[in-house]
N, C-alpha and C positions, 0 to 999 in steps of 0.2 A: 871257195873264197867268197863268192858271191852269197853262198848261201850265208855264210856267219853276216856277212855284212850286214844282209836284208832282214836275219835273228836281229839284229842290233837296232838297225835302225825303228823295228817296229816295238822291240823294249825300251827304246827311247820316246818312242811315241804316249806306249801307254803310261809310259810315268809321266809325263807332262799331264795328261789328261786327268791321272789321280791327283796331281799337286791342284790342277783348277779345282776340282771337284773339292779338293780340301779347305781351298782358299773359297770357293762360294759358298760352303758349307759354313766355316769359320765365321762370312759373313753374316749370315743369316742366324747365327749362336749370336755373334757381338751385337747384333740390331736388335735381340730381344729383351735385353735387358734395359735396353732405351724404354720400348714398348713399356717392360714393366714398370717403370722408374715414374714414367707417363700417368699409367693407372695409380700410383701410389699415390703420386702429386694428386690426384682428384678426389681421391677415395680420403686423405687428410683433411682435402677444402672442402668434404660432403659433411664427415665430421663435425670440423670447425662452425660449417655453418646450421647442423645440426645444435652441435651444443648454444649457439649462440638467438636461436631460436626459446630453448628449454629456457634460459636464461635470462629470454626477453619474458616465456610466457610467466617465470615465476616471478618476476619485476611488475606483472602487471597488477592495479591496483583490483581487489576484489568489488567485485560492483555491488555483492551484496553490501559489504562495508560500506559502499560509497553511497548509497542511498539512505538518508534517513527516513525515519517513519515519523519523522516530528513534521508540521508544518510549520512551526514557528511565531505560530498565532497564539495571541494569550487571552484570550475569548470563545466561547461555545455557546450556542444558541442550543438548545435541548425543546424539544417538543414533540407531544402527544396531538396526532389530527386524525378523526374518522372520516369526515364528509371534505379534508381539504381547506377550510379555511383557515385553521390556526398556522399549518402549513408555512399554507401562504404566506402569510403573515412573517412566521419564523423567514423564510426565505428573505422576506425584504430585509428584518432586522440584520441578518445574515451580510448581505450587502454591503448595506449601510455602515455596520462595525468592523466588516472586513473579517468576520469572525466563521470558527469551524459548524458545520450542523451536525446535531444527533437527533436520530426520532428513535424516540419510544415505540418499539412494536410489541402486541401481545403475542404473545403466544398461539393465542385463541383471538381471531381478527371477530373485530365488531361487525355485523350487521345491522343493514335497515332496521331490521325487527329487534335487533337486541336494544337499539337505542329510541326504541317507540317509549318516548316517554307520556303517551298516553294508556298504556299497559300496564298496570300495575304489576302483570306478571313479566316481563318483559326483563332481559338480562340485567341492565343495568338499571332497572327501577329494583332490583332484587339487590344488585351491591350498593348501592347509592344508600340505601337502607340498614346498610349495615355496615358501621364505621369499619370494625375489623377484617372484612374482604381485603385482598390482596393479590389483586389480577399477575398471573406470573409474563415476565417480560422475554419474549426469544432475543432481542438486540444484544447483538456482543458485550462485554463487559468494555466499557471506555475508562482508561487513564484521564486524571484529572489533575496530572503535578502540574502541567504547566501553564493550566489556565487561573487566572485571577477575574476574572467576571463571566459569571454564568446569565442567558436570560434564559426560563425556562417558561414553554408556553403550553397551554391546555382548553380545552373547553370547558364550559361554565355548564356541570351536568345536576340538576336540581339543584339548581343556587350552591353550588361547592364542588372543588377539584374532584375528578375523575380517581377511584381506588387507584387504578395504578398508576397516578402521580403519585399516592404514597409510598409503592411498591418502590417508585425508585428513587425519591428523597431517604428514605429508611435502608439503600443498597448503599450508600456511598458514606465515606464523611468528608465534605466540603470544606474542613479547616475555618481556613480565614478567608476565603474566598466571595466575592459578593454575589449574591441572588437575587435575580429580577426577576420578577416573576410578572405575566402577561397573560390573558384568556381572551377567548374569543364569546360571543354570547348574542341571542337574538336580541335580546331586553335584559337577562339579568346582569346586575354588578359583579363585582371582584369576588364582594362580601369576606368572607372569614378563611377564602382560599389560600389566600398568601400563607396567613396566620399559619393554619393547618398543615400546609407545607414544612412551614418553620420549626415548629412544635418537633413535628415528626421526625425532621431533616436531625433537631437536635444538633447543627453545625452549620455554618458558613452566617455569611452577615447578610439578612437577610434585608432587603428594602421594599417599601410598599411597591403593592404593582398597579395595573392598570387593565382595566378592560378596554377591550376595542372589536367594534361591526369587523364582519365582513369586507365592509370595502373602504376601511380607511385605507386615507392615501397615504405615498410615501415622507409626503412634506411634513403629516400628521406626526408622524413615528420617527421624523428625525429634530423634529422640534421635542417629541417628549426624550429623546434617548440626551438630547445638546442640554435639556434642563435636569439631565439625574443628577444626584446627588455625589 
């Protein structure tokens, strides 16, 4: 009798122990789907903020768009300088009108010796010589829709515009646009530079110009730009 009893009591034992095991087990089943419910909740708001990222970046505006390449300026100052002074010069006017600069560069840069104009052999005592030379220009190709006054300035090379002034009066057409034209020179005048330019240019409204030294001042040059026409 004893022994059934003590059968019993320890079959009562281990069922209890299987029902915990069931019920901590059961636990640890029901807490996972918490766990996961958890990660879904985050793995939606990684999404969410995922897409709202894509959605910012395609809202945003392009910067290449947003930059123009216009300055807004309705003036260009255009000059040819070998030694620096007409430069100069261009510079100031530049200032003074609040206006864009272009230099004329050849292709084939001038030298001391090309412009010995005591050489009769000497490069540009060789084109100066000959109307129809046509020195080639490397400087980019510039847009001219949105200017309406050009000054364009040069050296004074045997009493008349440097060829490739013509080179690049004869590249463009200037419309209606006005032409000032300006040179630099130890002693000679303007002479029939303007003219020549005109001719060639074959467009824009051209106005007399004006020679000027080396070291005119800037008082000089805004007294002539406040009397144009």
């Amino acid at each position: 009798m004893k022994k059934i009893i003590s059968i019993l009591l320890i079959s009562l034992l281990a069922l209890g122990l299987v029902a915990c095991g069931d019920t901590s087990q059961n636990k640890r089943v029901d807490e996972n789907p918490a766990v996961e419910e958890s990660n879904k909740g985050t793995e939606e708001t990684n999404k969410e903020n995922l897409q709202e990222d894509i959605t910012s970046e395609e809202n945003k505006p392009n910067e290449q768009e947003s930059v123009s390449d216009s300055s807004g300026k309705n003036v260009l100052v255009v000059y040819f300088s070998v030694t620096g002074n007409t430069k100069t010069i261009a510079e100031k006017i530049a200032t003074l009108t609040d206006a864009d600069l272009y230099e004329i560069k050849p292709a084939v840069e001038y030298t001391d010796a090309d412009i010995d104009y005591g050489n009769s052999n000497s490069r540009t005592s060789k084109e100066q010589n000959d109307s129809s030379v046509r020195p080639e220009i490397q400087s980019e190709t510039i847009s001219l829709e949105r200017y309406d006054t050009i000054y364009i300035g040069y050296p004074i090379w045997w009493g008349e515009e440097p060829r490739i002034m013509d080179t690049f009066v004869e590249s463009y057409d200037f419309g209606d646009i006005t032409m000032i034209p300006f040179c630099t020179s130890g002693s000679s005048g303007i002479g029939n530079s303007g003219k020549n330019l005109a001719t060639n240019a074959g467009s824009g409204n051209w106005l007399e110009g004006k020679r000027f030294s080396a070291q005119v001042s800037e008082n000089e040059l805004k007294d002539w730009i406040g009397n144009l026409p």
